[in-house]
N, C-alpha and C positions, 0 to 999 in steps of 0.2 A: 019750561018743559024741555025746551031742546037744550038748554043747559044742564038737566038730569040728563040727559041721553049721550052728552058728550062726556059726563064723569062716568057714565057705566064701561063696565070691563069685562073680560072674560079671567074666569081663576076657576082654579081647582078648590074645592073643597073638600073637607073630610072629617070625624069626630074627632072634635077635641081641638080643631084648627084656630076657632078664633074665642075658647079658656082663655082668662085671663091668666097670665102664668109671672112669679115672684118673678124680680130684678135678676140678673145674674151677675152674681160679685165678681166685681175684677178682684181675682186674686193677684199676689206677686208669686214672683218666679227665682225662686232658689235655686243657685249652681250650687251642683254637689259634685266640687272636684274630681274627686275619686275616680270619676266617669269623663270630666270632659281631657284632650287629647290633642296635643299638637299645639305649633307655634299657630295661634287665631289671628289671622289677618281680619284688621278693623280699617275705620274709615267711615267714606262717605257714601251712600247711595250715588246711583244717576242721579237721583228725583232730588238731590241733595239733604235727607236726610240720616243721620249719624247712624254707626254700624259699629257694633260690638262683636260682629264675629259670626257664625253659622253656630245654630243653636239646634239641638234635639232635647226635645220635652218629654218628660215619663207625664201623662197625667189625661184626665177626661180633654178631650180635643174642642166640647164647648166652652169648657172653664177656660183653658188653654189659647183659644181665639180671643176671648172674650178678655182675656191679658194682656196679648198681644194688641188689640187694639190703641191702647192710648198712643204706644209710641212707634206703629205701623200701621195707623188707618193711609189709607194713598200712598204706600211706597212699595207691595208686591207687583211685581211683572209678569209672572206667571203663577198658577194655579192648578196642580195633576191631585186629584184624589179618586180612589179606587176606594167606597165606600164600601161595607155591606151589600151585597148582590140578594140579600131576603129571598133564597133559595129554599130556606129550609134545612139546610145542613149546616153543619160547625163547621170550620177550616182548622188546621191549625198546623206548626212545623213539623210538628208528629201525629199529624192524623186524629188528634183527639182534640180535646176542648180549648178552645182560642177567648183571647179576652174580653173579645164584645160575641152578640148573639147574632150570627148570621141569617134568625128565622124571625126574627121580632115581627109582632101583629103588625099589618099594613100601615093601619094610621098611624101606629106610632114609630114607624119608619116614618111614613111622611112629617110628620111633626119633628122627627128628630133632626132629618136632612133638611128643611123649612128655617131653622133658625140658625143652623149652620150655616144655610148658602147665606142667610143674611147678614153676618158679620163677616164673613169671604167678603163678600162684596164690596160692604167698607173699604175691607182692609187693599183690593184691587184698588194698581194705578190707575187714570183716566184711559191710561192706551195699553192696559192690561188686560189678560185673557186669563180663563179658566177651561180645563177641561174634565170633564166626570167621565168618569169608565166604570160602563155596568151592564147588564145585558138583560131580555129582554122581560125579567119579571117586573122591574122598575123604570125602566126606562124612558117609554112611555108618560109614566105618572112626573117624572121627574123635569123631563124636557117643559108643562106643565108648570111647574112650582119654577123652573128658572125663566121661564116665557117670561112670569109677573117679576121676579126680581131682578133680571137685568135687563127685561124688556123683550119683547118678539123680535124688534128689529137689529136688535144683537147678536141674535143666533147666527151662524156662521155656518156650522154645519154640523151632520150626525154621520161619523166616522164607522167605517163596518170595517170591522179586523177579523181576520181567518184565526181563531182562536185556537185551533183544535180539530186533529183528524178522527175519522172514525178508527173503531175497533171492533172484534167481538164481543169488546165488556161492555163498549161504549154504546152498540145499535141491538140491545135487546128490549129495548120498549118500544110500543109503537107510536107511528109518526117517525115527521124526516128528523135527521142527525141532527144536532143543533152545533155546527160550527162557530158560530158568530156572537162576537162581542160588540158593545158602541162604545166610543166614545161623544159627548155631547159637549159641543166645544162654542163655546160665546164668549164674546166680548164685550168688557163696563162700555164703550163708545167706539162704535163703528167707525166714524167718523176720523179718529185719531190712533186706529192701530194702523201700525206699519207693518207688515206682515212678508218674511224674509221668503223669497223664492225656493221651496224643495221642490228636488226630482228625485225618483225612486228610480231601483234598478227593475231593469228589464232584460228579457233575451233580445239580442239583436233585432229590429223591422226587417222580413225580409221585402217589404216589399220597394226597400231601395237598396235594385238588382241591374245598375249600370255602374261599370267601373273604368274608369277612365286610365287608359294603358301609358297614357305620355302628361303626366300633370304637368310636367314641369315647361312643356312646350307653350305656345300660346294659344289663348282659348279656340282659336278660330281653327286648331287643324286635332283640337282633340280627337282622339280615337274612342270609341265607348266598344266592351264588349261584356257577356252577362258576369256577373261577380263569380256565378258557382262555377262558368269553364275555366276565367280565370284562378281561381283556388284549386281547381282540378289538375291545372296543367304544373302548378307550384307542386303539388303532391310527390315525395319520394317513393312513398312505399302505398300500398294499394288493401295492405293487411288489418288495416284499423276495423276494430269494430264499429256500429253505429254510432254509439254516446260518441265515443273519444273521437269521431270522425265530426260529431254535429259539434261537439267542444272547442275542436281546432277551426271547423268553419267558422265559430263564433270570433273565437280570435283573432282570428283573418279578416273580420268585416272590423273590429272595436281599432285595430294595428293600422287598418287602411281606410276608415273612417272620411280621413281630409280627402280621396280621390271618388268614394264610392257614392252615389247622387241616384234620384229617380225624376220624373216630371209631373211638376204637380201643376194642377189648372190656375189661372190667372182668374180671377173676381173683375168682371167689366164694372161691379158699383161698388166694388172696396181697394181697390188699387188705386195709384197715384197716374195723373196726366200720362206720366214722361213712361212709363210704364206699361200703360195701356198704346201706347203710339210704336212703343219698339216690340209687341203684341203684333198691332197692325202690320207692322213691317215685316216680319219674322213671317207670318203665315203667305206672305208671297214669294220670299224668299226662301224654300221650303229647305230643310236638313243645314242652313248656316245659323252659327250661333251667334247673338246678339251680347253686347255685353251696356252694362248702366253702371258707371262708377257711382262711389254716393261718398261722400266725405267722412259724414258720421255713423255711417251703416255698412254692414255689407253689402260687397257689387253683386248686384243681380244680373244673369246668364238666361237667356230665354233661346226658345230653341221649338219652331211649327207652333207658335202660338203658346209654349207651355213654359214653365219655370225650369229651372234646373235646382233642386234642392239639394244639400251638399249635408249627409250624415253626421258628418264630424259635429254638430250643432247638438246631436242624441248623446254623445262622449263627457261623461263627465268624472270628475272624483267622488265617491260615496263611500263613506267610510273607510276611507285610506285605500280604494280601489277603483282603478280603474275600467270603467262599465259602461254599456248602452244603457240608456236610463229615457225616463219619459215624465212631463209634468205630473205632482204629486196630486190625484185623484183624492174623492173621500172612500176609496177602495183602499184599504191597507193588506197586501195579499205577499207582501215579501218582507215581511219580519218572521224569522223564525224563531219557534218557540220550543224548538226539541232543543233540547239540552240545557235550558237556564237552572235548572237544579242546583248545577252549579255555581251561577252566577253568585258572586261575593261571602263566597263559600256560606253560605251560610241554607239547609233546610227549609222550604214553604210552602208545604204540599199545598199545590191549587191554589197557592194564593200569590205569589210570584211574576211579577210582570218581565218581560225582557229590559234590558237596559234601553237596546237599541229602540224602543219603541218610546220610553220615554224623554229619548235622547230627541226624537223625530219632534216631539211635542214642544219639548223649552226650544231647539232651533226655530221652529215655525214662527219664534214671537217675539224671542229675547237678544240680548247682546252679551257678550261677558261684562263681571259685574253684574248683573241685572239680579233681584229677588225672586227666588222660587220656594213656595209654599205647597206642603204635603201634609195635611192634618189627619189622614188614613196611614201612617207612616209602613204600616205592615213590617217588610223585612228590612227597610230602609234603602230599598234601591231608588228611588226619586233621587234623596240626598244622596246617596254615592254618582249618581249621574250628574248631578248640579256640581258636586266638586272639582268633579273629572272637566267638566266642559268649563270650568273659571266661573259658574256663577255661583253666589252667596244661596244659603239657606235655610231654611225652618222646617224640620220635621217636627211633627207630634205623634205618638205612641200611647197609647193607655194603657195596652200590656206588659206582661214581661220581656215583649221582644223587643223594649226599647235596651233592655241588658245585655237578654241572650245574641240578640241579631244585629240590629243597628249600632251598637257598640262596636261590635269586633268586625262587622264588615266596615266601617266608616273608618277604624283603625287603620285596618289594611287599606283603604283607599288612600290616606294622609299618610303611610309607610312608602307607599307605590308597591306593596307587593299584592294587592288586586290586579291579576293579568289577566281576567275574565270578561268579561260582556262588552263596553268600550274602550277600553285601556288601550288597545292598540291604535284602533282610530285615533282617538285622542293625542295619541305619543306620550298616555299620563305614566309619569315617572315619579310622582307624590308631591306632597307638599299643603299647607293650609294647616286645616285643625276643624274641631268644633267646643264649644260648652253645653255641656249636660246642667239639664234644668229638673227641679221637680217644682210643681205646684206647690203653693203654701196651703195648708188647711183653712176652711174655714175662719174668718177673723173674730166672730161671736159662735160661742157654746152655750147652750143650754147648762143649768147649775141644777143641783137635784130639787130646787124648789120650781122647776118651769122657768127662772129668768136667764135673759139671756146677756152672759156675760164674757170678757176678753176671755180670748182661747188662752188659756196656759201656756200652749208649746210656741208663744211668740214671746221672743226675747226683744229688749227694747227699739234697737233695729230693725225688725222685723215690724216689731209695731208703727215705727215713727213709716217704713215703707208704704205699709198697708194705707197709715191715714192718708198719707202724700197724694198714693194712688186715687183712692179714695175720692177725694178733694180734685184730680186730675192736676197733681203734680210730680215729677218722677222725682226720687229720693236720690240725691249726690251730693251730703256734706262737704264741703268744702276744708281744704287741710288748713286753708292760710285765715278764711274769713269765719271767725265762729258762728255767727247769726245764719251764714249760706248754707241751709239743708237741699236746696232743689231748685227746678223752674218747671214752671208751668209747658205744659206741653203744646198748648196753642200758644201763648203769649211769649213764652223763652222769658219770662218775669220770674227772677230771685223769689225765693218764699223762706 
């Protein structure tokens, strides 16, 4: 009995969830030159396995996974897909009809994103992550369906992004305005991500409002007076308007950072000995400043019992700019979204992410080098972000927009004449490539009598591929040994 009670679970249900449903064929993956673009750097993964280049796929995104798996189950690092939001409306780059259905019946949304996360998954490292972006008609159900597949204790967090201001077009129904997207972001093993430190920009704290007029002196005869008389007495002219007056304050505090400090309280049960004793000391010895060298740390400065905390720690580079910044929150409230229209020239009405957001996303997790995975490929900005920043990667497309859009924007990123979304941060000036893939069809057709026989449009390469795959072995004839058609994917054994 308490052996039943330990295998019980929580899980979502819904029609049609546990049909039995056919095998899905691993198809193979045809490059159709024509399409693919640029010198393709190959090689090896981190995880150490072999790399053919950055690949964008025209074709259904589960057949398309379900390929990808033999010879990338364990080796994605990242994972961003912005599925169907099952809003009820179409999307598309002109406003009309897109090539999946943005309204599909509930359950079979859930059924469809259900066997999708389950081969993602596979195909994620052990210290890989994933992120879904979708808002709030699925999101919910969703968080749900990845609880049970990559576990509750993987979840990491649910990201709220300022997606969108109000309008007069936008606040004529009733209820509040719905600004906000999620992102829903877990990892295959908690236990083995390493997870890179982001800070987001911020407006200056004013509430470190002491400025220290002689730094260069020694600590003990510092002078402090408030930052804003200080900045006031700097002032030449007196005519600025407010913005440009709070703009230039701003500047003044980012410029002089290393001098400008406030006092923050000492923790009598989270502070060290030597810490809490020059505490003690400092509060008898009232307005002299204490100082604590530390070899591997910054020296701490105490001053009537309080800390001296020193702004410059808030300064950081973000996006090729220097800024007040503050640890990155599951608040995302400073990616802006006006103007990506134009990001990688390419049209997406409403369907269009910022670069920089999913620039925020593969930082949080990866390294250069690292694989990044986009099977919602949209207009292809994932991959144009993955290029820009040195990492490898796999779109998938079902539409046309693997022609019209992720073509000629991923052109332009491999030219360097994409100067739009990150380019600058980056300092991307071009370079790399990708190969364009199409799905192979079906490997059995039905014949006019009901049997089911080899598809015609497989020529004998194709064929000998298909079996290989098949069999789970990848097709590589060999030029010198005739008998060598492949090796086995787990074994690396000749066939």
């Amino acid at each position: 009995m308490a052996q039943d009670k330990k295998l019980q679970k929580l899980e979502l249900t819904w029609i049609g969830k546990d049909d039995s449903r056919e095998p899905i064929e691993p198809r193979i993956l045809i490059e159709n030159p024509d399409y693919s673009y640029g010198t393709v750097e190959t090689g090896t993964l981190p995880n150490g396995k072999s790399w053919n280049g950055n690949m964008l796929i025209h074709g259904d995104n589960l057949l398309a996974l379900k390929a990808l798996e033999q010879n990338y189950t364990g080796a994605v690092k990242c994972i961003y897909i912005d599925p169907p939001f099952n809003t009820g409306a179409r999307i598309n780059a002109d406003g009309q009809e897109i090539g999946y259905d943005d309204g599909i019946e509930h359950s079979i949304w859930l059924n469809m994103m259900y066997e999708r996360f389950a081969i993602l998954y596979n195909l994620l490292r052990d210290d890989g992550a994933i992120f879904v972006h979708l808002d709030d008609n699925e999101a919910d159900y969703c968080k749900v369906i990845l609880d049970e597949i990559f576990h509750r204790e993987n979840f990491m967090n649910r990201i709220t992004i300022d997606a969108r201001s109000p309008s007069a077009f936008s606040t004529v129904n009733p209820g509040m305005f719905v600004a906000s997207e999620y992102i829903l972001y877990y990892v295959k093993d908690r236990k083995r991500l390493r997870e890179n430190q982001l800070r987001a920009k911020r407006n200056p704290d004013y509430a470190y409002n002491k400025y220290i007029t002689n730094i260069d002196a020694s600590y003990e005869d510092w002078i402090f007076k408030p930052v804003a008389q200080v900045f006031s007495e700097t002032q030449k002219t007196r005519s600025l308007n407010p913005e440009s007056l709070i703009k230039k304050y701003n500047e003044f505090i980012i410029r002089n950072a290393h001098r400008i400090c406030r006092y923050t309280a000492i923790s009598d049960s989270g502070a060290g000995q030597k810490i809490l004793d020059i505490k003690a000391e400092s509060l008898i010895h009232r307005d002299k400043i204490f100082k604590l060298k530390r070899e591997d740390k910054d020296d701490v400065y105490i001053i009537n019992g309080q800390q001296l905390a020193f702004y410059n720690k808030n300064i950081c580079k973000i996006n090729g700019e220097i800024c007040a910044s503050m640890p990155l929150t599951d608040i995302w409230t400073d990616i802006a979204w006006e103007g990506i229209a134009k990001e990688g020239n390419v049209t997406f009405k409403k369907g269009k992410k910022p670069e920089k957001l999913i620039q925020r996303c593969i930082s949080l997790v990866t390294e250069e080098g690292d694989l990044v995975l986009d099977s919602f490929l949209g207009s292809g900005t994932t991959a144009a972000v993955a290029q820009k920043m040195g990492r490898r990667y796999i779109g998938v497309e079902l539409g046309q927009h693997a022609y019209t859009h992720c073509v000629p924007r991923l052109k332009m990123v491999t030219d360097g004449t994409d100067l739009g979304g990150i380019s600058k941060a980056q300092n991307w000036k071009g370079g790399n490539g990708f190969k364009f893939y199409e799905l192979a069809p079906s490997l059995l057709k039905e014949d006019k009598f009901g049997n089911l026989v080899i598809n015609k449009e497989y020529n004998a390469d194709m064929l000998a591929a298909a079996m290989a795959k098949q069999e789970g072995f990848t097709y590589a004839p060999s030029t010198d040994v005739y008998w060598k058609q492949g090796y086995s994917s787990t074994l690396r054994r000749s066939s």
